[in-house]
N, C-alpha and C positions, 0 to 999 in steps of 0.2 A: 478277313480277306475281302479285299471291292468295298466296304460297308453293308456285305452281308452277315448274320446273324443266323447260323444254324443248329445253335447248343439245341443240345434234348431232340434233336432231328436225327433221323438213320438214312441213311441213303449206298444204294448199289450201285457199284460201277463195273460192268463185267466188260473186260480189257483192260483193267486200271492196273497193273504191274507195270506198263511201257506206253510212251507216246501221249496220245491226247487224252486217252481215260486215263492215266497215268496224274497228269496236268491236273486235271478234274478232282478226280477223288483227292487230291493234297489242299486242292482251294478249296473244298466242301470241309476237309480236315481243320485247316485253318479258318475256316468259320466256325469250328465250333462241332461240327457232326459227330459222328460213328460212321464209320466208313468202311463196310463192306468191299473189297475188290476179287475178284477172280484174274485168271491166268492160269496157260497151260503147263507150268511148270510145276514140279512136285513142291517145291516151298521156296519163301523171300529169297533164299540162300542163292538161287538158282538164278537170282536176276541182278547178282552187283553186277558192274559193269557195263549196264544196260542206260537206257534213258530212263527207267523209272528208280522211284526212289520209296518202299515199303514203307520204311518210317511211322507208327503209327496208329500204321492201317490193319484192318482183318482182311489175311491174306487166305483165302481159299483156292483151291484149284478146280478148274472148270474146263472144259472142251466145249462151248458153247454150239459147237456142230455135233455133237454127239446127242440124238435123241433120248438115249437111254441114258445117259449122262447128265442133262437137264434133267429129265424128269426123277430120276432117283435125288437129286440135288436136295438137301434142307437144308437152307442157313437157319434156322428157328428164327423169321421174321414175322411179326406178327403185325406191327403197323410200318407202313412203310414212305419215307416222305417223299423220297425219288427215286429211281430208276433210270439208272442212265448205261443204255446199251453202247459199248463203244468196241466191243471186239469186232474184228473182223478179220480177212483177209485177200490175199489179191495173189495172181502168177503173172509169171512174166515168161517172153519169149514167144506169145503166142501159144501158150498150152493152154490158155481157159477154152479154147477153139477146140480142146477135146470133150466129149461130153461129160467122161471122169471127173476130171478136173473141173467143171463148169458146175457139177452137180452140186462138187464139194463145198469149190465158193458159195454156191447158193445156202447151203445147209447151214452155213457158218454167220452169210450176212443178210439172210432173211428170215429163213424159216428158222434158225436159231433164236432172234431176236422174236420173232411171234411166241414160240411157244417161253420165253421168258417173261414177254411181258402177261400172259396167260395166266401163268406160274404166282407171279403175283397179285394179280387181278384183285383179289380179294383185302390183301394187305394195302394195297395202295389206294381200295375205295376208304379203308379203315382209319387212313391217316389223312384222308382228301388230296392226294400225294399227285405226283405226274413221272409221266414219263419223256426222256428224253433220247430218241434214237439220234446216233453221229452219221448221217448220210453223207453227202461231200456234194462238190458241184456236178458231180456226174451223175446227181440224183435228176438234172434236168438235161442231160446230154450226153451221145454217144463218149465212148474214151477206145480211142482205135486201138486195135491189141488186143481188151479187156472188157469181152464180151460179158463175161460170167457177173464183174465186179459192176459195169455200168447198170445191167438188170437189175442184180441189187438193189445198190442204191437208188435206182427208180422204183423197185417195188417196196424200198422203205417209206419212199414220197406218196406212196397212196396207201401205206396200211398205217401211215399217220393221222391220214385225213379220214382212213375210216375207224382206228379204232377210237379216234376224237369223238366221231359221231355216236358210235354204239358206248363209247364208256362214259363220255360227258353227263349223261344222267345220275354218275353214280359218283360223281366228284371228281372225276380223273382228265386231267390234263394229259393231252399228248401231242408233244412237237419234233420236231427234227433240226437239228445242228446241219449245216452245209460248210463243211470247211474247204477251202480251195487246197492247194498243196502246202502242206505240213512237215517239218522237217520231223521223220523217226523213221527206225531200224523200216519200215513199208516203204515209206518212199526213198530209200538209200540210193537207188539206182539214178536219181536224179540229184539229190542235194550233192554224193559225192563226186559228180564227173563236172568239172568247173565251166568248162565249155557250156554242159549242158544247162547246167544251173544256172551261168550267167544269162543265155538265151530263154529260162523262163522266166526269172524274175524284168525283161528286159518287156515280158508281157503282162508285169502286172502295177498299174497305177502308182502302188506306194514301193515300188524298184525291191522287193524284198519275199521272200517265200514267209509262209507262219510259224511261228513256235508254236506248240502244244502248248505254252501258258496263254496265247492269244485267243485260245478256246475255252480258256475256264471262263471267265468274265461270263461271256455270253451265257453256260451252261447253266452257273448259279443266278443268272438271272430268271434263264425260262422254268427253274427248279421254284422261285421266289415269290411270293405277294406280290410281288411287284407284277408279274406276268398273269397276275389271278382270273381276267380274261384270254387270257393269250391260248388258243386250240387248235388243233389240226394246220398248224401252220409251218413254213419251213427259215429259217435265220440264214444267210448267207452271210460269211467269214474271212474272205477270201483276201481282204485286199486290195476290193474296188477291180478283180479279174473281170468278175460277171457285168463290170456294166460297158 
């Protein structure tokens, strides 16, 4: 896949049943990996029909906001080459505006992702391995509505740069994905209303929203040798939105 080379590499993708982890773990697959994915459904069965495609993969099922759920978690990994947190999730209508709701998001796309990459802490000094969180562009800016979801993704932007600092002594690479707007079952509220979708692609440089394959490239690169200094930094994906 890309002219990456992953045989005899393991890598995590937790969200990889749908969407851009989805995307991800198939390109890690087709280079060559073991491909661990989580998802909240009880098994593969449960997601034809969807945008992701099992094929493959080791499909577990995970709650990634569930604290007692992560931590009871074993995949029996014992070296680990990447990590790549992509689950998350988002409300609409103005409910992140409840604290409920805002708490939830949180636990899902932050404090979920801390105490995973925690979780493997150990396997991934053991394989010299990295980590790769999926922020988005709202990792650097308000998103009106979606207070719960913009915190987030800002609080992945700094627990990037610091678990880079605190784990970099131990071999661990740690970056963040920014993808701009990504067609999947998350952002359906937008790619399906044509009006609306024609009005944002009409803001983005290359006149077109992302595919979730336009985010593997990036992933297996910051997974890669090739990124063997690359730390605490963040990849924007978008499209040419951001500049």
């Amino acid at each position: 896949m890309l002219g990456f080379d992953y045989t005899g590499k393991t890598v995590v993708v937790t969200g990889g049943s749908t969407g851009i982890g989805n995307a991800c773990a198939r390109a890690f697959l087709a280079a060559g990996a073991r491909v661990i994915v989580t998802g909240t459904r009880a098994g593969p069965a449960d997601y034809e029909g969807t945008d992701g495609d099992l094929t493959g993969l080791e499909y577990q099922r995970l709650d990634q906001g569930d604290c007692d759920a992560v931590a009871a978690w074993d995949p029996a990994v014992e070296h680990l080459d990447a990590l790549v947190i992509a689950g998350a999730k988002v409300a609409y209508r103005r409910a992140e505006f409840e604290i409920e709701t805002f708490a939830d998001v949180l636990a899902t796309n932050l404090t979920g992702p801390m105490q995973l990459a925690t979780k493997f802490r150990a396997a991934l000094a053991a394989a010299q391995g990295s980590i790769i969180f999926v922020g988005s562009v709202a990792s650097f800016r308000g998103t009106i509505g979606q207070p719960a979801y913009s915190a987030s993704k800002g609080g992945l932007l700094t627990l990037t740069k610091t678990l880079a600092q605190a784990w970099g002594p131990e071999g661990i690479r740690v970056n963040l994905l920014a993808p701009g707007l990504v067609r999947s079952k998350m952002t359906a509220i937008t790619w399906e209303n044509p009006d609306r979708l024609a009005a944002t692609e009409r803001t983005v440089p290359l006149r077109r929203i992302g595919e979730p394959g336009d985010m593997a490239g990036a992933v297996l690169f910051l997974a890669s040798p090739l990124a063997a200094y690359v730390s605490g930094t963040s990849l924007t994906v978008d499209g040419g939105l951001s500049a």
